[in-house]
C-alpha positions in Angstrom: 7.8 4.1 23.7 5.5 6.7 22.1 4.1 9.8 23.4 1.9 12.6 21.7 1.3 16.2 22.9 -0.9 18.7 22.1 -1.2 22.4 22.2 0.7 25.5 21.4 3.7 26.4 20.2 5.0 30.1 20.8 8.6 31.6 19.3 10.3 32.5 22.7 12.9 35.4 22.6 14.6 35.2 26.0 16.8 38.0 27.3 19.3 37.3 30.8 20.3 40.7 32.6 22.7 40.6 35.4 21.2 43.6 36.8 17.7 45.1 37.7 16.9 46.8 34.7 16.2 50.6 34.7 13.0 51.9 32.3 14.8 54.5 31.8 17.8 53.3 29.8 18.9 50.8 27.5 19.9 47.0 29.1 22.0 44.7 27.3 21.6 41.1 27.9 24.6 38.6 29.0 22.8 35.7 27.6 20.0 35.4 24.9 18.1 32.6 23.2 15.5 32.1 20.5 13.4 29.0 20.6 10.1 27.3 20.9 8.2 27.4 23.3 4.7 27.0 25.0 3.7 24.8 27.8 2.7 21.0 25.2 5.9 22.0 23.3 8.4 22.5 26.1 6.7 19.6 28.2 7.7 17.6 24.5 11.2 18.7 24.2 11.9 17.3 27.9 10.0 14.0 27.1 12.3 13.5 24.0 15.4 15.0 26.5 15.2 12.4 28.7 14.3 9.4 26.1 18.2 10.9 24.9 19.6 10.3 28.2 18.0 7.1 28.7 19.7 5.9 25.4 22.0 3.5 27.1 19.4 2.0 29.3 17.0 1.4 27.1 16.8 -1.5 24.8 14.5 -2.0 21.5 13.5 1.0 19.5 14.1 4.6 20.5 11.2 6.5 21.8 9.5 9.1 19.4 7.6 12.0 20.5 5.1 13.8 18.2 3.9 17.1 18.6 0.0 18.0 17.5 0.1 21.8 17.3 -0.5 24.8 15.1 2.6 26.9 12.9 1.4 27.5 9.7 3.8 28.2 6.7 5.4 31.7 7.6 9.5 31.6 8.1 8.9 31.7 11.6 7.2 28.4 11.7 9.6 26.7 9.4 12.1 27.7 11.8 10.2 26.4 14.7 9.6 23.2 13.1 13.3 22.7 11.9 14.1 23.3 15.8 11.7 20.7 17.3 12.7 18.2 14.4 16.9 18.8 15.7 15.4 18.1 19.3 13.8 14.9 18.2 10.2 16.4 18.5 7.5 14.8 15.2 5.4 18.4 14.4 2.3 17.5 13.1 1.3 21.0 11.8 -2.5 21.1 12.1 -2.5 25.0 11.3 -4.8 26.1 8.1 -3.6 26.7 4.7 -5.3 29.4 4.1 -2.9 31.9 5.5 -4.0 35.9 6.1 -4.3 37.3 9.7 -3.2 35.3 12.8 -1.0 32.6 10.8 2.6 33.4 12.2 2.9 31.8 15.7 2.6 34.0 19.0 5.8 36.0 20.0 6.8 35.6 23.6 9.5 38.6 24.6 11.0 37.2 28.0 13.9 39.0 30.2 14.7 37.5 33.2 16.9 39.5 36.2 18.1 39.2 39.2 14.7 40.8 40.9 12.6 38.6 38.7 10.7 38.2 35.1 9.3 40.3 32.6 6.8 39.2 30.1 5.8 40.6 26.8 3.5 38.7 24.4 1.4 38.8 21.1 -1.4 36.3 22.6 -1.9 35.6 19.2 -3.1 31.7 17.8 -2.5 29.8 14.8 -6.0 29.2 13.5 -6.3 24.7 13.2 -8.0 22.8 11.1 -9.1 19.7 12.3 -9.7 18.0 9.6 -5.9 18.3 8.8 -5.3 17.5 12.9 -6.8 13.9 11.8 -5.0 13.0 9.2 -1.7 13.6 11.1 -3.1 11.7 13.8 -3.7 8.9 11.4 -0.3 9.6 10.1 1.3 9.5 13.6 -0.7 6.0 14.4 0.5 4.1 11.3 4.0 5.4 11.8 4.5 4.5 15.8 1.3 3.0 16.9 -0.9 3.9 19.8 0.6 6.2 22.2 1.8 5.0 25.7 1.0 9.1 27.1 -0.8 11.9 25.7 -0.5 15.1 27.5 -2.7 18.1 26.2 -2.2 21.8 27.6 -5.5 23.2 26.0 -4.4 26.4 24.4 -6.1 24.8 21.3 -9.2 22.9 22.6 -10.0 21.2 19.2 -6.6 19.9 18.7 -6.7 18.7 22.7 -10.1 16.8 22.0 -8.7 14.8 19.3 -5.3 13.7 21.5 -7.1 13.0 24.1 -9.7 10.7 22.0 -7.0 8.6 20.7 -7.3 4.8 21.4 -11.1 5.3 22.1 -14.2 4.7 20.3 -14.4 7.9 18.0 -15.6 11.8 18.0 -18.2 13.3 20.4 -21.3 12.9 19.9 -21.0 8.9 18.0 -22.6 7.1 20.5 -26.2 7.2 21.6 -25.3 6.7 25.5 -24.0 10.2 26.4 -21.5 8.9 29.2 -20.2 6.1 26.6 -17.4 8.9 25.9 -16.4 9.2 29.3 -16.5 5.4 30.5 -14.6 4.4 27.1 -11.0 5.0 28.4 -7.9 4.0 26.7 -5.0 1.8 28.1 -2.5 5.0 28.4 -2.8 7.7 30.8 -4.0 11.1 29.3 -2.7 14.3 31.3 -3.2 18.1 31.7 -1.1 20.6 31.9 -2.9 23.1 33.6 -1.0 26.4 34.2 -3.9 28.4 34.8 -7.7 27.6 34.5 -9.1 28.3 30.5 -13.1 28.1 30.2 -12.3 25.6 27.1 -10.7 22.8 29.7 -14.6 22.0 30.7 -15.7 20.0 28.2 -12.2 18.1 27.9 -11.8 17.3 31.7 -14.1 14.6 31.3 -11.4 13.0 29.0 -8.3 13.4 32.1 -7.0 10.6 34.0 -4.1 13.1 35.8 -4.4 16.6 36.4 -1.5 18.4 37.1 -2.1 21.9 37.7 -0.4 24.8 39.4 -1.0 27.5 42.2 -2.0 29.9 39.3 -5.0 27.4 38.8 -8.0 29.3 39.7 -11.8 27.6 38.5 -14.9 29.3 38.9 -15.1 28.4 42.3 -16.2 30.3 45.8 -13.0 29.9 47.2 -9.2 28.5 45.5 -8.0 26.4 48.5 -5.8 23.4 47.0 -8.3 21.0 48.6 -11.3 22.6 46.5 -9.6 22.8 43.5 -9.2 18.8 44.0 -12.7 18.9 44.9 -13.7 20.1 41.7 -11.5 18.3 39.3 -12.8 15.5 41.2 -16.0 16.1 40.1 -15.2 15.4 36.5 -13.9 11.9 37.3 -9.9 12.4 37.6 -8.7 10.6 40.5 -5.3 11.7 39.9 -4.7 15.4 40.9 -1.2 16.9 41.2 -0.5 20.6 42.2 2.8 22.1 42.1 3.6 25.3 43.7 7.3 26.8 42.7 10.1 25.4 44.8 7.1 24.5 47.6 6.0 20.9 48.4 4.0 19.3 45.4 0.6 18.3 47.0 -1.5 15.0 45.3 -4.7 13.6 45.2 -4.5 9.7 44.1 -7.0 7.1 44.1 -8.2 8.1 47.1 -5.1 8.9 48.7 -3.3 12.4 49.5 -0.1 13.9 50.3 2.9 16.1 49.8 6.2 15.7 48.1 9.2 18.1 48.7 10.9 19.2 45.5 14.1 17.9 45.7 17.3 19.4 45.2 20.1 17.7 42.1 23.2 19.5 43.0 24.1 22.7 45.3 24.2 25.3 42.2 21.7 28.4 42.5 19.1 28.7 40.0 19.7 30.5 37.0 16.3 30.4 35.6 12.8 28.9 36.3 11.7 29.9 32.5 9.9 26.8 31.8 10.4 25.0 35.1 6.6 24.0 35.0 6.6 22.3 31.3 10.0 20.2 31.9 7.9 18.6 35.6 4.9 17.6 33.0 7.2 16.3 30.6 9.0 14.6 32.6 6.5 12.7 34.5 5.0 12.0 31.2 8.0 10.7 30.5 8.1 7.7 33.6 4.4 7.1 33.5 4.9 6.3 29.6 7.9 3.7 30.5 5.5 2.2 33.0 3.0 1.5 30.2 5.4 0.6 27.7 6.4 -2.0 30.0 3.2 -3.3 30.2 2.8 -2.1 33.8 -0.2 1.1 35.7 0.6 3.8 37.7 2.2 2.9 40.8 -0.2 3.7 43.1 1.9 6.0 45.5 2.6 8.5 43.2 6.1 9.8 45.7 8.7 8.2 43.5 7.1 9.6 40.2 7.1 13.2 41.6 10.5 13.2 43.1 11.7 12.5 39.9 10.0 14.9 38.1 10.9 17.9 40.6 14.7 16.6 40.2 14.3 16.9 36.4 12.3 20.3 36.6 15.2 21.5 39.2 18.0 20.7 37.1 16.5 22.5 34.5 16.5 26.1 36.6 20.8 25.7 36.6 20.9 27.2 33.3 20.0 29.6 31.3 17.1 29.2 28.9 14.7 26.2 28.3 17.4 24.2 26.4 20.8 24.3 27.7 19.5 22.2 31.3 18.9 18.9 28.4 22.8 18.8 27.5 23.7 18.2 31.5 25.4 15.0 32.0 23.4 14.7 35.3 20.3 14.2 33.4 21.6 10.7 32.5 22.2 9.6 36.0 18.2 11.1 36.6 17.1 8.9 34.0 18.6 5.8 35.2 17.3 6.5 38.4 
């Protein structure tokens, strides 16, 4: 089982205050981590979480999971990289050589408290080069073969575009018929992770067989109602819509078919933390729909059982601290087998 994800990666310094903290003074944390992050890189490190947990139901070769994103060659990044490559994450570092301005990753300053988050960050991106992105691509193909998932969160567009091209005809713009593109479509699912709407998804929806997006999901559009938002992704030719909202219901659009599925609960522990909550659903539903292709079977065409899941793996996630800790719990085994 194969799976490739593409976007950004971010160094995440995380901060955990018992208390509501006071601008006035100086808080000290109970609990702190440094460690990747970004919505593709945290959606990859629950993908190769779970393929971990699966180990001893799984037969044949373990899965590998390869990241398409953008570091560059500052100590940060090496870091960053030596972190995903422990977690059992393939970087293929499609940042530009050239260094200067804008090569060290973005710097995410998180502190969570009882009252809620606070967010500090550098918005800054690791300039790509996509001539390198295809080599590493090529790289990736000869080492594991075609993926069985490719999920893209399109922080970098160009990087996206190449994922989400893989097992098809070639670049944009190759074939005389301008909807050849759009009708070529490869074996494995392709998905989005769409935290919040970015002008640069529009020419890249086209490419999306399941778009999984949350309440903070806004397109240009009169009015944001869940059902319009469908509406419009529909419009691009994805049949396969997913909203999640928090701890609410996750609603779906599939094949023709709607509904609602409650997030479910894993054990009677409060949540700690929701920091990353949203990457470790995408992930792991990548993560089932890949075994179903693997196994040479489609999407089931209720998608219920495949959302449950991935709710129970995103809430089991919120009992800890942090974005790594939740992948160490012994009940993510049982999930897996599940």
């Amino acid at each position: 089982m194969h799976a490739v994800f593409a976007g950004l990666t971010t160094r995440d310094e995380i901060h955990l205050l018992d208390h509501v903290p006071d601008p006035r003074t100086k808080a000290t944390s109970v609990a702190h981590l440094s460690a990747a992050g970004g919505p593709a890189t945290n959606a990859a490190v629950a993908f190769a979480a779970l393929s971990r947990a699966s180990g001893g139901i799984d037969e044949g070769a373990p899965a590998s999971v390869s990241l398409l994103t953008a570091l560059g060659a500052s100590p940060v990044a090496g870091a960053l990289s030596g972190e995903l490559t422990g977690l059992g994450v393939d970087v293929m570092d499609a940042a530009q050589r050239s260094g200067g301005a804008g090569s060290e990753p973005a710097l995410s300053s998180i502190i969570e408290h009882p009252a809620g988050r606070m967010v500090a960050s550098t918005n800054r991106s690791v300039p790509t080069d996509p001539a390198l992105a295809r080599q590493e691509l090529v790289r990736d193909r000869e080492a594991h073969g075609l993926p069985d998932v490719v999920l893209v969160d399109g922080h970098h567009p160009e990087l996206a575009d190449l994922a989400l091209r893989l097992g098809t005809r070639g670049a944009p713009g190759t074939d005389p018929d301008p909807f050849a593109e759009l009708e070529d479509r490869p074996s494995h699912l392709r998905l989005l992770d769409g935290g919040s709407w970015k002008p640069a998804f529009v020419p890249l929806l086209g490419l999306i067989d399941v778009a999984v997006v949350s309440a903070d999901f806004h397109p240009p559009l009169p009015g944001d109602a869940p059902g319009a938002v469908a509406d419009f992704l529909r419009g691009f030719g994805i049949a396969r819509i997913v909203r999640t909202d928090g701890a609410n219901p996750v609603r779906w659009w599939w094949d023709g078919a709607s509904g609602q599925t409650p997030v479910p609960a894993v054990d009677d522990r409060p949540a700690v933390s929701t920091m990353g909550a949203g990457d470790v659903f995408h992930g792991a539903l990548a993560w089932a729909l890949a075994r179903a292709h693997a196994a040479g079977g489609e999407a089931p065409a209720d998608p219920d059982a495949l959302l449950a899941f991935a709710g129970s793996v995103a809430a089991l996630s919120t009992r800890s601290f942090g974005t790594r800790a939740w992948t160490a719990e012994g009940a993510l085994v049982d999930l897996a087998a599940s």
